[in-house]
PAVORO-218851 format. One record per residue (C-alpha): residue number from 0; residue in one letter; z, x, y. Coordinates in nm, 2 decimals. Example, Ala and Ser with C-alpha at 12.3 -4.5 7.8 and 13.67 -1.06 7.14 Angstrom:
! residues 2
ATOM, n, res, c3, c1, c2
ATOM, 0, a, 0.78, 1.23, -0.45
ATOM, 1, s, 0.71, 1.37, -0.11
This chain:
! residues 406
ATOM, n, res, c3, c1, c2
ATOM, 0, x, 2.54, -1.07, -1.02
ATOM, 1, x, 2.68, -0.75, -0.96
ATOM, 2, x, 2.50, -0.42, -0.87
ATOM, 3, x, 2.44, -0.17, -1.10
ATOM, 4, x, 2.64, 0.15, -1.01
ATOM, 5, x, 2.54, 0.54, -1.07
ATOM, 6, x, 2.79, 0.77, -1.03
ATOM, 7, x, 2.78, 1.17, -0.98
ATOM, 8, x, 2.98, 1.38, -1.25
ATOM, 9, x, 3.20, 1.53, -0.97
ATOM, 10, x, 3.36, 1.17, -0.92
ATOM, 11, x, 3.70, 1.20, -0.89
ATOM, 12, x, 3.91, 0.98, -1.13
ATOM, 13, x, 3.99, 0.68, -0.88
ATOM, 14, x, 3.69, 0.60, -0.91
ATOM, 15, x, 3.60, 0.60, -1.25
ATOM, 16, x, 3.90, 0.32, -1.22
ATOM, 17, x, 3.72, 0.15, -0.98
ATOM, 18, x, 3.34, 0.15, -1.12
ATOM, 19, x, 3.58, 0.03, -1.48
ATOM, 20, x, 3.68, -0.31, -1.29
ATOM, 21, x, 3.32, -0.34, -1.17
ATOM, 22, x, 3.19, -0.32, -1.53
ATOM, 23, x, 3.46, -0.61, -1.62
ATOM, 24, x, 3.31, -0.84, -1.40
ATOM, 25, x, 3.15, -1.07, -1.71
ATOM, 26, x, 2.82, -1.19, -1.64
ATOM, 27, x, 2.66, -1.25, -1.30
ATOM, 28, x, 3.04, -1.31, -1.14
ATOM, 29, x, 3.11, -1.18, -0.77
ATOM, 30, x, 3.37, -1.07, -0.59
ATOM, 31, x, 3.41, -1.33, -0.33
ATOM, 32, x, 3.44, -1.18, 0.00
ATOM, 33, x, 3.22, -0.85, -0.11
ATOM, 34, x, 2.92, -0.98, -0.14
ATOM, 35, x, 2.85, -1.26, 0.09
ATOM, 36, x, 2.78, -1.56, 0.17
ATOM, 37, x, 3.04, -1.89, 0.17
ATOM, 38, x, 3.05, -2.16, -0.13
ATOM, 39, x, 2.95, -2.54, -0.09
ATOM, 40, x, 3.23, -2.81, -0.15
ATOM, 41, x, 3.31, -2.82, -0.50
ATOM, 42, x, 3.13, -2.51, -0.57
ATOM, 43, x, 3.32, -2.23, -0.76
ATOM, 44, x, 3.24, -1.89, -0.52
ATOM, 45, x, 3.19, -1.70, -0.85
ATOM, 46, x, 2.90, -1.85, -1.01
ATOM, 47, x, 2.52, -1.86, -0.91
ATOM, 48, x, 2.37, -2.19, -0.74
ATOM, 49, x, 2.26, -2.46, -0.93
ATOM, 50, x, 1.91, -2.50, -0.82
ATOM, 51, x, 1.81, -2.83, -0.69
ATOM, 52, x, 1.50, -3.06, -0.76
ATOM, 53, x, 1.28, -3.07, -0.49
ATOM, 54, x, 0.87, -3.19, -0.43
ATOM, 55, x, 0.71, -2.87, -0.45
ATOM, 56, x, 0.46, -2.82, -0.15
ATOM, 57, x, 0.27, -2.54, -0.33
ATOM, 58, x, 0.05, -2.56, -0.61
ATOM, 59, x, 0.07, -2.24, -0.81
ATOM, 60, x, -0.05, -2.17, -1.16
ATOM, 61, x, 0.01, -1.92, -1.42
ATOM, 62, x, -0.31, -1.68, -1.49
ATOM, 63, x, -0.16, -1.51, -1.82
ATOM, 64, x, 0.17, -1.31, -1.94
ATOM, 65, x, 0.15, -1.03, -2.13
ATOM, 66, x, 0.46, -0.84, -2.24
ATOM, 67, x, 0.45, -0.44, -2.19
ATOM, 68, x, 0.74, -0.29, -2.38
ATOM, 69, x, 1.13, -0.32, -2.41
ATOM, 70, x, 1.42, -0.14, -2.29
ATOM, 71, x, 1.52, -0.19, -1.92
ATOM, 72, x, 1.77, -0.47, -1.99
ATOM, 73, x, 2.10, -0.26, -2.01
ATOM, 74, x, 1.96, 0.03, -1.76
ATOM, 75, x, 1.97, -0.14, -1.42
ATOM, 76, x, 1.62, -0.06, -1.36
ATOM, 77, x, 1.41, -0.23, -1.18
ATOM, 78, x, 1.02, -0.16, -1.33
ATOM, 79, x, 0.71, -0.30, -1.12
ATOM, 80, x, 0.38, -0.31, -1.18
ATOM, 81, x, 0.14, -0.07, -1.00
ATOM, 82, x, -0.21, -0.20, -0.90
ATOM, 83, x, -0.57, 0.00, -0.83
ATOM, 84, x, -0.88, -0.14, -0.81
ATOM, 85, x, -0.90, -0.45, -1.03
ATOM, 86, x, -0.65, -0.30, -1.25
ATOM, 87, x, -0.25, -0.32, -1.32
ATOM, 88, x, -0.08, -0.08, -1.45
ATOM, 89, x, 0.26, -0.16, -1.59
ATOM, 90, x, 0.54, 0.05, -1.85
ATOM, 91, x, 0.85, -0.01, -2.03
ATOM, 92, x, 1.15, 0.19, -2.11
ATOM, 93, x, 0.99, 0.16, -2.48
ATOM, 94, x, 0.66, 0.09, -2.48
ATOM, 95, x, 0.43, 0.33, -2.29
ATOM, 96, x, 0.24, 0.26, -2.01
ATOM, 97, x, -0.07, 0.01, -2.03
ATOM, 98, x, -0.33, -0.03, -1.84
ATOM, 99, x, -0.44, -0.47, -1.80
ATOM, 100, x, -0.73, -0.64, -1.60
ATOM, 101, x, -0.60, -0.80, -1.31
ATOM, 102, x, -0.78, -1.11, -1.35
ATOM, 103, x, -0.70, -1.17, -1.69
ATOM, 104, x, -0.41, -0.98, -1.83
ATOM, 105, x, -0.66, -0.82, -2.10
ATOM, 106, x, -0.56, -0.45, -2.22
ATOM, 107, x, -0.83, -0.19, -2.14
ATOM, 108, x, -0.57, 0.10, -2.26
ATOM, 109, x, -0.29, 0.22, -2.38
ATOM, 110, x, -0.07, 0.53, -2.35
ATOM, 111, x, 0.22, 0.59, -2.58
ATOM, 112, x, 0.41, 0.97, -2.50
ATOM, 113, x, 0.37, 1.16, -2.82
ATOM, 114, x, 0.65, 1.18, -3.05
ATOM, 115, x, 0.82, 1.49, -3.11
ATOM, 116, x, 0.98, 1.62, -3.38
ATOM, 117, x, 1.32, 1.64, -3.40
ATOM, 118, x, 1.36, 1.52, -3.05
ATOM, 119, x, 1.43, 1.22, -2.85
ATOM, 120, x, 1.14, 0.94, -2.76
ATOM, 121, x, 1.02, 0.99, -2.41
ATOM, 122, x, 1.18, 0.67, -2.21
ATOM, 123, x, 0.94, 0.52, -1.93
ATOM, 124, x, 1.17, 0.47, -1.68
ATOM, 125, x, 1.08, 0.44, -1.30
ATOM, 126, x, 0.78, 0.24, -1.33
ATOM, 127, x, 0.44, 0.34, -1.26
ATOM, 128, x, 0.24, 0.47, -0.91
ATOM, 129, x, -0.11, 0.49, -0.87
ATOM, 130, x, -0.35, 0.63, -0.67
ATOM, 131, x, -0.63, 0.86, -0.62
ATOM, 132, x, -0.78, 0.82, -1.00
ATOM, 133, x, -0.40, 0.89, -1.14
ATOM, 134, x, -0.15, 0.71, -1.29
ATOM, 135, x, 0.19, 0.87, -1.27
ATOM, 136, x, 0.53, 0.79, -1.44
ATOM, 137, x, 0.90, 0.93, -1.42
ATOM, 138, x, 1.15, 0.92, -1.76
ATOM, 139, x, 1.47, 0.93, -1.80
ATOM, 140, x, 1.50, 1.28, -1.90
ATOM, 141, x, 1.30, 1.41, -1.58
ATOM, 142, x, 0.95, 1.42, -1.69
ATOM, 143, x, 0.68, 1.35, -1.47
ATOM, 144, x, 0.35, 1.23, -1.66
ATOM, 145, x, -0.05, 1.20, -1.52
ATOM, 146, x, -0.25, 1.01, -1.63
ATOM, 147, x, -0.59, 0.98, -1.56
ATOM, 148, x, -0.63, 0.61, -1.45
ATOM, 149, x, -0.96, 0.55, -1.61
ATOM, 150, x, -0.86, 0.61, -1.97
ATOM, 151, x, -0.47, 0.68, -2.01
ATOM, 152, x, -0.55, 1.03, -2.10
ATOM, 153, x, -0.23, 1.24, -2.02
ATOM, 154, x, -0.40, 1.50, -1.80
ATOM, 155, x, -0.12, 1.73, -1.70
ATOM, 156, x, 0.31, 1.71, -1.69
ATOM, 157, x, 0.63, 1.84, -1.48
ATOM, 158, x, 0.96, 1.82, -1.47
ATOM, 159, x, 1.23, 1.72, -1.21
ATOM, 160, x, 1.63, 1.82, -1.30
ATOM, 161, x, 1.70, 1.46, -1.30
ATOM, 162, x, 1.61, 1.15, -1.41
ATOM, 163, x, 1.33, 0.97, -1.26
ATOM, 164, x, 1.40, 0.55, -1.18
ATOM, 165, x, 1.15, 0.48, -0.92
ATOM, 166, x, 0.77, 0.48, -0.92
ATOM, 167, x, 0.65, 0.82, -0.79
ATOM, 168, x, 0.33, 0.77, -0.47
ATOM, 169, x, 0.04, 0.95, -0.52
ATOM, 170, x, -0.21, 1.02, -0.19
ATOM, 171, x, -0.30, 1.31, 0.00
ATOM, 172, x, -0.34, 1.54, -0.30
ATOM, 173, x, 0.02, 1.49, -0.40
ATOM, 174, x, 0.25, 1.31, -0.62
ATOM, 175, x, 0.56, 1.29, -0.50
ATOM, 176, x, 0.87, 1.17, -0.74
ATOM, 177, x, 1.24, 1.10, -0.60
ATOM, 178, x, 1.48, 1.16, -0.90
ATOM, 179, x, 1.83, 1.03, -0.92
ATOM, 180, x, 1.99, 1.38, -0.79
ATOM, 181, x, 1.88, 1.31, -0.44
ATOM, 182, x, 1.55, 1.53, -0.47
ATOM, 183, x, 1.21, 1.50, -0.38
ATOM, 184, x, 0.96, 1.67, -0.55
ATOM, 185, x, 0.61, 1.71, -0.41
ATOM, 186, x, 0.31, 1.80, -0.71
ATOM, 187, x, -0.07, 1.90, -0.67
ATOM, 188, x, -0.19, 1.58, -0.80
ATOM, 189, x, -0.49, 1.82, -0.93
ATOM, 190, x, -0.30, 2.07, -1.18
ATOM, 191, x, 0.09, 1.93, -1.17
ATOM, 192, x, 0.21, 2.24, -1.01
ATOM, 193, x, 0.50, 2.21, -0.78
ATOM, 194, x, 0.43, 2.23, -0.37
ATOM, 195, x, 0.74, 2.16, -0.22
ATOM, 196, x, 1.09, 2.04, -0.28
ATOM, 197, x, 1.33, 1.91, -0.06
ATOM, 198, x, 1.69, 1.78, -0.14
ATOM, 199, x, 1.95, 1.52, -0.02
ATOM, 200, x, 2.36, 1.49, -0.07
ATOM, 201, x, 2.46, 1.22, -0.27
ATOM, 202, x, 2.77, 1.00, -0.21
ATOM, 203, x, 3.01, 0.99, -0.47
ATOM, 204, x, 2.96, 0.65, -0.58
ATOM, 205, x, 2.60, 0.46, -0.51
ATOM, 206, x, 2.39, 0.15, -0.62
ATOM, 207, x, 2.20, 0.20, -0.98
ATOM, 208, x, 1.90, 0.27, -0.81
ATOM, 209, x, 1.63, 0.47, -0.57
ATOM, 210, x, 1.41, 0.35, -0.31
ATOM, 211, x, 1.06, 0.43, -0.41
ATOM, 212, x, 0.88, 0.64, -0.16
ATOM, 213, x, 0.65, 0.48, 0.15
ATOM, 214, x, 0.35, 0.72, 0.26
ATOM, 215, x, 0.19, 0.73, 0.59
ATOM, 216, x, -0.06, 0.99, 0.76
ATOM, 217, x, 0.07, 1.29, 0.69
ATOM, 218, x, 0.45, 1.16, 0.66
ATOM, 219, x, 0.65, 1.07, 0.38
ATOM, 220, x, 0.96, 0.83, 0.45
ATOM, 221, x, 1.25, 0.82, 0.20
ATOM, 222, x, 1.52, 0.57, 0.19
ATOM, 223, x, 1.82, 0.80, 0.12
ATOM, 224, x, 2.16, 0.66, -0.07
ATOM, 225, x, 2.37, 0.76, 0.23
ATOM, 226, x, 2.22, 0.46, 0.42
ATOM, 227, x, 1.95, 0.67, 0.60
ATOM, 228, x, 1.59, 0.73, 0.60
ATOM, 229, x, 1.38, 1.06, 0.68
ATOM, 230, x, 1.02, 1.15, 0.77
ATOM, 231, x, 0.94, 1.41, 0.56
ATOM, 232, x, 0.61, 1.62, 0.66
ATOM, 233, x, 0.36, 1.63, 0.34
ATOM, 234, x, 0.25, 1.97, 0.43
ATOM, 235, x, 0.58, 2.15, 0.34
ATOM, 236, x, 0.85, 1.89, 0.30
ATOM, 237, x, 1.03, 1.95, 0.58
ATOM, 238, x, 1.24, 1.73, 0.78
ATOM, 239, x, 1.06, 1.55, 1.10
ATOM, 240, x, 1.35, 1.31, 1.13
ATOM, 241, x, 1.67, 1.12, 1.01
ATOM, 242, x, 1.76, 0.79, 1.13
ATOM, 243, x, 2.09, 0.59, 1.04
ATOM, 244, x, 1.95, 0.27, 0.88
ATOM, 245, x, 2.36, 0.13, 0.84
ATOM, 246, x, 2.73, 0.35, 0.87
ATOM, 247, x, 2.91, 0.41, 0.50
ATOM, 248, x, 3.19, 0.30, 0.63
ATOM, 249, x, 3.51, 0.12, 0.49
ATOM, 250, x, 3.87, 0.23, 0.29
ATOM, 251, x, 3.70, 0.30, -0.09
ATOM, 252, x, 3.42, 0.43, -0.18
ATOM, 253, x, 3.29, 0.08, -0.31
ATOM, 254, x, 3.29, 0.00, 0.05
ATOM, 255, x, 3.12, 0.27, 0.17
ATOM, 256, x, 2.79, 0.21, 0.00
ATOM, 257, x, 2.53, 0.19, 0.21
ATOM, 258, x, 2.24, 0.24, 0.04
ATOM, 259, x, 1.87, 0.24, 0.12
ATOM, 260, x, 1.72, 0.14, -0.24
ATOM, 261, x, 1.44, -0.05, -0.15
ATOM, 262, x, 1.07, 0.11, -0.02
ATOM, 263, x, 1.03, 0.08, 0.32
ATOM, 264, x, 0.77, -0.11, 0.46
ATOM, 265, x, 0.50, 0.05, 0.69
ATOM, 266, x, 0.29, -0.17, 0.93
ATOM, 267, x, 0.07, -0.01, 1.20
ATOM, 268, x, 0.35, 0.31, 1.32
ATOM, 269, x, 0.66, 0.06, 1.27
ATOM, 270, x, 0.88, 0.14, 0.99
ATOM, 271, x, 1.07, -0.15, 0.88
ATOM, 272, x, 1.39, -0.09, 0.61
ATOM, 273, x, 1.72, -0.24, 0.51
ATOM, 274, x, 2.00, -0.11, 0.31
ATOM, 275, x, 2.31, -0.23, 0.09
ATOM, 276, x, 2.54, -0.23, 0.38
ATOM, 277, x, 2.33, -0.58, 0.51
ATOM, 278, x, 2.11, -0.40, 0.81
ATOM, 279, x, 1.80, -0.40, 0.87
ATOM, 280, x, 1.63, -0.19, 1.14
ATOM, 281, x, 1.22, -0.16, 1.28
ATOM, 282, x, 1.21, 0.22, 1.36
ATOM, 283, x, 0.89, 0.38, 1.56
ATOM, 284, x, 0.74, 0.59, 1.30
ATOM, 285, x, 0.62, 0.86, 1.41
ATOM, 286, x, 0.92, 0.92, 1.65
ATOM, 287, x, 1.21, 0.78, 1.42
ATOM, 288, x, 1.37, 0.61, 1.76
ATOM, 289, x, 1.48, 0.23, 1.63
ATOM, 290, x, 1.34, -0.05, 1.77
ATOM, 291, x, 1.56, -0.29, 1.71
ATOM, 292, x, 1.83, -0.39, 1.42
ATOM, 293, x, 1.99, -0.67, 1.27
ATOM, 294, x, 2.35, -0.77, 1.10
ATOM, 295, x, 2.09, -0.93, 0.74
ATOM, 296, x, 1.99, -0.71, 0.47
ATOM, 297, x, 2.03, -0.63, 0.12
ATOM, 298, x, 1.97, -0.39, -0.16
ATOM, 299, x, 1.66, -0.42, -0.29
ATOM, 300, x, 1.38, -0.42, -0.03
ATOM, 301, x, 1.16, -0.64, 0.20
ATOM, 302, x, 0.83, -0.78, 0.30
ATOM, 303, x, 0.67, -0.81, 0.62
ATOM, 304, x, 0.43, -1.07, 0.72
ATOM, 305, x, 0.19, -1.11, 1.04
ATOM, 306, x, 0.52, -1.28, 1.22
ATOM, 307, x, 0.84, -1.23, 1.02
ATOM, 308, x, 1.06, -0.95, 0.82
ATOM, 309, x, 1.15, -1.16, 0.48
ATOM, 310, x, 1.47, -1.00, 0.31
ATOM, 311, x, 1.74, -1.14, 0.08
ATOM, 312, x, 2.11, -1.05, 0.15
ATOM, 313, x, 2.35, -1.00, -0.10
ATOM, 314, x, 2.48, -1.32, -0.11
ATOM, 315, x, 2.16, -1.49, -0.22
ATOM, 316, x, 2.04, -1.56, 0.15
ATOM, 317, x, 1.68, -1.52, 0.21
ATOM, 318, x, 1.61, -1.47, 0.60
ATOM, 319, x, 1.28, -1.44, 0.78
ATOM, 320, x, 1.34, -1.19, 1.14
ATOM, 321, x, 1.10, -1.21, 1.39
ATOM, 322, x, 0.89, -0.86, 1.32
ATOM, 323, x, 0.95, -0.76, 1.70
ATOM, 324, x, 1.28, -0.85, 1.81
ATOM, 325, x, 1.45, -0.90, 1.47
ATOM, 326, x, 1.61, -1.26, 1.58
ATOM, 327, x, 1.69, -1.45, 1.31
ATOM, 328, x, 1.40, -1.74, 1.26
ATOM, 329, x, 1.55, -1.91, 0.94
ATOM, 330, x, 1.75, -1.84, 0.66
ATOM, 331, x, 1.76, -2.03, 0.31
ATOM, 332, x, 2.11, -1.99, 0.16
ATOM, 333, x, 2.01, -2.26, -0.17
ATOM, 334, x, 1.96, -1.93, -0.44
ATOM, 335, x, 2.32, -1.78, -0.32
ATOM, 336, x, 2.44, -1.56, -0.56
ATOM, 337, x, 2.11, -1.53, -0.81
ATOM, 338, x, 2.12, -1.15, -0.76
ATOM, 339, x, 1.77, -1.22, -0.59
ATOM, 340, x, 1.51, -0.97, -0.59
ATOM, 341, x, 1.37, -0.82, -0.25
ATOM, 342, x, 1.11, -1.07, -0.16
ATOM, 343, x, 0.70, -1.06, -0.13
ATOM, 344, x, 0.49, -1.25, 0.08
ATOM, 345, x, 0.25, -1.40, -0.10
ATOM, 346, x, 0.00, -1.60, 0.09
ATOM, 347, x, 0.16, -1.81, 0.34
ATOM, 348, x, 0.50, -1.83, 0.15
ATOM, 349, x, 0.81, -1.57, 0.07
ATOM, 350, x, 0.86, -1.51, -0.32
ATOM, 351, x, 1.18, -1.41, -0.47
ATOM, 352, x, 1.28, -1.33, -0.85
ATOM, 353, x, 1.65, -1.41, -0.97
ATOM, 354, x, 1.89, -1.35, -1.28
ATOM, 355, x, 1.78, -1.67, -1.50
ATOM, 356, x, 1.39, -1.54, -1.47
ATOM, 357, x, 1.32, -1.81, -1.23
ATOM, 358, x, 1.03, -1.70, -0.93
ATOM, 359, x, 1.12, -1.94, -0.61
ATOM, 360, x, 0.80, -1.97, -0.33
ATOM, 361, x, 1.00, -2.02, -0.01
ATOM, 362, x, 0.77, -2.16, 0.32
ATOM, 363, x, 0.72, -1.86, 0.56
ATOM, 364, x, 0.71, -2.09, 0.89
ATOM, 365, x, 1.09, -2.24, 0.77
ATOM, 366, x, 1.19, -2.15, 0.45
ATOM, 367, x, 1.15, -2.48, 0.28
ATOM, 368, x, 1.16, -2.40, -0.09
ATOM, 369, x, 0.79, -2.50, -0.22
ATOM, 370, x, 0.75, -2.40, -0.56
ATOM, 371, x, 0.93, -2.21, -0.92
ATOM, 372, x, 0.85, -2.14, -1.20
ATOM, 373, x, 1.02, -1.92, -1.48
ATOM, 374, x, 0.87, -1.61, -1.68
ATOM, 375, x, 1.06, -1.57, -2.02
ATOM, 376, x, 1.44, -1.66, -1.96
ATOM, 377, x, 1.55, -1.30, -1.85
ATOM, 378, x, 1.62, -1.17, -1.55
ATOM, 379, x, 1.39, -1.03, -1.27
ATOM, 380, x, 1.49, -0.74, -1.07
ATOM, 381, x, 1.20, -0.57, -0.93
ATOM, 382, x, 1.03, -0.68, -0.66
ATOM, 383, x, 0.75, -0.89, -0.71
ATOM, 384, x, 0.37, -0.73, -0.63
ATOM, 385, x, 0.05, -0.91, -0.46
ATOM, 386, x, -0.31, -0.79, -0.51
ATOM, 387, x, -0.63, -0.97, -0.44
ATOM, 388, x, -0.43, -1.30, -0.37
ATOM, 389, x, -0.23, -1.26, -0.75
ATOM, 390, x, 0.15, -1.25, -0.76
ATOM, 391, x, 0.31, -0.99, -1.05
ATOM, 392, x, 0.64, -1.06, -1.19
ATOM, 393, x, 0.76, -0.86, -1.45
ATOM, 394, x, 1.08, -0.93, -1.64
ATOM, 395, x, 1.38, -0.67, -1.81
ATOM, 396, x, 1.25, -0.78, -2.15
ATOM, 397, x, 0.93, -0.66, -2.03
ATOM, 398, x, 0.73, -0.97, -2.00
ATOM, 399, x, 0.46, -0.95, -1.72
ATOM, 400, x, 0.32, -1.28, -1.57
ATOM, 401, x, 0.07, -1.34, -1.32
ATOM, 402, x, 0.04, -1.67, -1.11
ATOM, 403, x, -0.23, -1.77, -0.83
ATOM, 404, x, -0.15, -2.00, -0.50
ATOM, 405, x, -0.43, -2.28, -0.56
């Protein structure tokens, strides 16, 4: 499937041309060569993989579905679910934010933004963060909404000079929202007022997308489009450090994406992150000096287990990296080219969405494909989430489904 492109206005025109032959791609067609990954015998190098029958080795079930609004299908979003204590918390461009049992998908509340006259609905748009008795959420026109987590009650709002498509973190006092300008703006997560903001150049041409932002003591760490991350202090937003996570590189400025779109992944002071241009790197964290890097990546994210680094590449390639030297310990090419989410690690297995709304459970000890199962037909592009043992998938139509290893 292609990616989902954003695009700043000072583009120049050649690349208006070139994001216009992206948009005629039809479907979920690739370039061959761009993104990766070589074609079985008979095989046309354009079209997703057939997916194969195979004796599952896991036996999952479905707990409920639930569907939470509408809207994200044509917007290249990818919404998640946030969860807190027993409870998920899941939007939609149109449909407000509710608030679901974890256990058993039933709503305990609702919030829907008041409608104003004569302007515009408020659109929902970078899913939602929780944290510290708040639930927060971005739109497209740069609000940024609290909520207390309790009841839904709107308890205080800001604004940002972009739009918001990632779920803002909330911790330390804060809430801190990445819009799509590059910025980063920190919040009292008390009274909304503004602390600190701190702001990134843009690329001309990027991925449809932002990382979501990965706290740690007194840090923040952002996964910047320019295929770097930073440690940001929480006190006053400045910089601690900037580490290359991949090179924009290349002739055009398709090429030279090298995004970091997916949250990094903090375990113990390792950093782990990947970006668009198919690297991966384990950075110290409290340093920024990189451990070690690898040549497997892709857009959307990771996972890390107690003995692997689980990311999909843009070519449909899952790969599980040892978590301390980054050698490659399998990879499972079978889903190449289903535009796979990043994957989560749920239990003992890897779990990846794709573009036909099928969820694959992949072995973590060799990636042996041990399970699917398909929530609503349309496609899933946010990463799956894991609480108390229950894997979250939620859809672009907006259909959220839970399922539990048995």
């Amino acid at each position: 499937m292609r990616p989902h492109l954003k695009m700043l206005a000072k583009a120049p025109k050649h690349l208006l041309a070139a994001l216009a032959v992206v948009a005629l791609l039809s479907g979920c067609s690739t370039v061959k060569g761009w993104f990766g990954g070589k074609s079985k015998e008979g095989e046309k190098p354009t079209e997703p993989a057939e997916l194969v029958d195979f004796t599952a080795s896991a036996n999952v079930s479905k707990l409920w579905s639930t569907g939470v609004g509408k809207g994200e299908d044509l917007l290249g979003l990818r919404q998640v679910p946030a969860v807190l204590d027993g409870r998920v918390y899941a939007a939609a461009v149109e449909g407000g934010v509710r608030a679901l049992d974890l256990q058993t998908g039933k709503q305990l509340w609702k919030y829907q933004p008041e409608k104003v006259k004569k302007q515009p609905d408020l659109r929902l748009s970078g899913g939602p963060g929780a944290g510290a008795g708040l639930v927060a959420i971005g739109t497209l026109d740069g609000q940024v909404i609290a909520l207390d987590a309790s009841d839904g009650s709107e308890k205080w709002r800001a604004k940002v000079p972009s739009e918001v498509i990632s779920a803002p973190a909330i911790g330390q006092g804060l809430v801190l929202v990445r819009s799509n300008d590059g910025r980063v703006s920190a919040f009292d997560a008390g009274n909304g007022e503004r602390r600190w903001f701190w702001v990134h150049d843009l690329p001309n041409l990027t991925v449809r997308g932002n990382a979501s932002l990965t706290l740690g003591p007194g840090v923040l760490f952002v996964g910047n489009d320019d295929g770097t991350v930073a440690a940001l202090s929480l006190n006053d937003g400045r910089v601690l450090w900037e580490q290359t996570i991949a090179v924009p590189d290349g002739r055009s400025e398709l090429e030279r994406m090298a995004d970091v779109d997916g949250a990094p992944v903090l375990e113990g002071t390792t950093l782990f992150a990947t970006s668009y241009k198919q690297e991966t790197v384990a950075i110290e964290g409290p340093s920024g000096r990189p451990l070690w890097t690898r040549e497997n990546g892709g857009v959307g994210g990771l996972d890390v287990s107690s003995s692997y680094v689980v990311v999909s590449d843009l070519g449909g390639t899952v790969w599980a990296l040892d978590k301390y030297s980054g050698a490659a310990m399998w990879s499972q090419p079978s889903l190449a080219r289903r535009s796979l989410t990043a994957p989560t690690i749920h239990g003992d297995y890897a779990v990846v969405g794709d573009f036909d709304g099928y969820v694959h459970w992949l072995r973590l000890d060799n990636g042996e494909q041990a399970a699917r199962a398909r929530v609503g037909g349309k496609p899933v592009r946010g990463k799956p989430v894991v609480a108390d043992g229950i894997l979250l998938v939620q859809n672009v139509k907006g259909e959220l489904t839970a399922f539990r290893l048995q």
